[in-house]
N, C-alpha and C positions, 0 to 999 in steps of 0.2 A: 868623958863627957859625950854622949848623944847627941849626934849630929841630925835633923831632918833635911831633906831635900825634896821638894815638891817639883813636880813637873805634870805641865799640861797640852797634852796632846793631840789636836784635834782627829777625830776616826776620818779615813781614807773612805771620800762618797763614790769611789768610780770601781770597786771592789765589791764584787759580791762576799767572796767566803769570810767567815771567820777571821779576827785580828787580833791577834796576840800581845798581850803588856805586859810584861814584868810577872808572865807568868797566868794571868784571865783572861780568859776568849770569849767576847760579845758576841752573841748570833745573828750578824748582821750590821748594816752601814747604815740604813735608817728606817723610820717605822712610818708608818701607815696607817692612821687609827677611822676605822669607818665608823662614821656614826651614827651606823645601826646596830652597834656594839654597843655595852656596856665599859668595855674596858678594852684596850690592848698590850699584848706582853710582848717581851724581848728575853731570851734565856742567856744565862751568865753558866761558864764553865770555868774549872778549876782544874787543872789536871796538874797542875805542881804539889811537889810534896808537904808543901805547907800552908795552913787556912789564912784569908785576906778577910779582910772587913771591906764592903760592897756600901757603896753611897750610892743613892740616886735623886734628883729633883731635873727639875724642868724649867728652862729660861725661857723669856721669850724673846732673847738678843743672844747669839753665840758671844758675842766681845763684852759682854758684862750681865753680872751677877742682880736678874732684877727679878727673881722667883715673885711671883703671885698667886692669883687661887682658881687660877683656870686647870689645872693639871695637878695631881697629886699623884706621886709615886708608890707604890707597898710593896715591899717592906720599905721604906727610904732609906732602912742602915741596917744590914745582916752580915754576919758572920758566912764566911763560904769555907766549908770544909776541902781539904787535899781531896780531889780525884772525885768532885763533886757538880752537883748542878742545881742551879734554882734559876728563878726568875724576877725579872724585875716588870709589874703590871703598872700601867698607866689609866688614870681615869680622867676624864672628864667630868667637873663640878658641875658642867650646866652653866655658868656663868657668859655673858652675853658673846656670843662668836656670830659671824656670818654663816648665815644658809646658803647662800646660794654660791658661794666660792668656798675653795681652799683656806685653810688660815698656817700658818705656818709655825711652828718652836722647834727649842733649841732641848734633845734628851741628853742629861751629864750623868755619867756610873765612872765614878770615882772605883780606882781598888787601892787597897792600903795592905802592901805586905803586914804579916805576923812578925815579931820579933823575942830574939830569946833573952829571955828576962834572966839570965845573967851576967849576958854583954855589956859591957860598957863605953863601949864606941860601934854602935849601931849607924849601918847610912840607911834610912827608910826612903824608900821613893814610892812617891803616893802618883797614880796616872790618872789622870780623867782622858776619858772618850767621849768626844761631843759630837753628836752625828743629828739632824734633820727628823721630827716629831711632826709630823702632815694630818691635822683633823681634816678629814672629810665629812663633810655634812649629807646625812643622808638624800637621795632623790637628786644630787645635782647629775644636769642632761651633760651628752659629750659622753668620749671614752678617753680616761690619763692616759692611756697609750697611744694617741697618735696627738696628745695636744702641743706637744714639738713640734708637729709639722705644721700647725697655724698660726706660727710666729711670724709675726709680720718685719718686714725691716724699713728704713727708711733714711734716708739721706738729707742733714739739713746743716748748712752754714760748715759744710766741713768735717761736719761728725756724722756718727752711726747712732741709730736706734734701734732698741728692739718694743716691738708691743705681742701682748699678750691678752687675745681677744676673747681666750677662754677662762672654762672656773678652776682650773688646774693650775697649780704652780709647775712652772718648769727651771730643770735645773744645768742649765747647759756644761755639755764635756769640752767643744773646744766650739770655737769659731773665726771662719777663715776668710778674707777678704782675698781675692786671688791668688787662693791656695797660701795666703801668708797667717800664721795663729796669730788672732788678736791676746793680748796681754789682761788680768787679771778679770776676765769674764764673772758671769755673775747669777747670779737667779734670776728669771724675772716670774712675780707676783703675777695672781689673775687680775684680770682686766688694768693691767699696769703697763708702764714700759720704765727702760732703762737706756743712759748713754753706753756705749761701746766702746766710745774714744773719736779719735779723730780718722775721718779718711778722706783724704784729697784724691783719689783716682775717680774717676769719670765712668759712671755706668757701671761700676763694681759686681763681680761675680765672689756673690756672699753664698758660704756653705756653713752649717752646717751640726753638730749631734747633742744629743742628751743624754743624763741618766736618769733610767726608769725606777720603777717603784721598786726591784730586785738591786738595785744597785749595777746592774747593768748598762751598756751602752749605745743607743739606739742606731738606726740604719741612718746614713747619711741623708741631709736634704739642700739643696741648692736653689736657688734663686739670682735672677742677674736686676740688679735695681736701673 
């Protein structure tokens, strides 16, 4: 009897290179689609001995499957040969998005090993990589690489705040309230903010970094509220 096993794994955003599953290497930890593009791609390798069937579609929630018609992937479902490469292209429908900020999705490329058809207790493990899909609207003013450093912070009734006074999403790597990492940090949206959690010390020396559009990790920033 054929056994399947599915697992899902989300892609590592604070790595640049290449990440390997069960054998396919994504070219990258998230995209960037400008739109003054027509389309953006993301390349898929294969360099195991044996060919995978390659999925892709686009959420606009990581934590649930609510695909719509802003995004559409091509091919959405191809064949990847041993010791091969393709790519998986992203378009934008057109369908109503903000101009003048960032909008944010979720890109999923599922791989599905091959299996030999005359086994009869096959374990397949199918991976998805979900990693961060960033439309940019053409003409928005500001540069994504320093809109890290315009986070604003704020202290109210005991908790932290972060706002985000730019058009750029930022996606924070750690943040520290006197040199202490706060716990399950977060994105924050343009022109949005978010809680941080709680912090009772007084006058708090809050630092601190990001990851850029390379998947990289930006130079430290400090502030004392």
């Amino acid at each position: 009897m054929r056994s399947i096993f599915l697992s899902q794994i989300p892609l590592a955003l604070f790595c640049y290179f290449s990440t390997a599953h069960a054998g396919v290497e994504v070219g990258g930890t998230r995209v960037v689609y400008d739109g003054k593009m027509k389309q953006a791609t993301i390349g898929v390798n294969n360099p195991d001995d044996k060919p995978y069937l390659i999925q892709s579609w686009v959420d606009k929630r990581a934590d649930r499957n609510d695909t719509g018609e802003v995004f559409i992937t091509t091919p959405p479902l191809f064949r990847l040969e041993p010791h091969s490469q393709n790519s998986v292209r992203i378009a934008y429908t057109g369908n109503d998005l903000p101009q003048d900020r960032e909008s944010v999705y979720w890109l999923n490329i599922k791989s599905i090993p091959s299996t030999d058809k005359n086994s009869t207790n096959d374990l397949i493990i199918a991976v998805k990589n979900t990693m961060k899909l960033f439309y940019r609207p053409a003409g928005l003013t500001g540069d994504p690489a320093t809109a890290y450093q315009k986070i604003e912070f704020k202290q109210r009734d005991g908790k932290l705040f972060a706002f985000n006074p730019t058009a750029y999403s930022v996606s924070f790597y750690e943040v520290k309230v006197n040199g202490v990492p706060l716990k399950d940090i977060s994105m924050v949206l343009p022109k949005e903010g978010i809680s941080l959690g709680s912090v009772t010390a007084q006058a708090p020396k809050i630092s601190w970094r990001a990851i850029n559009d390379f998947g990289g990790i930006s130079e430290e920033q400090q502030v004392k509220l």
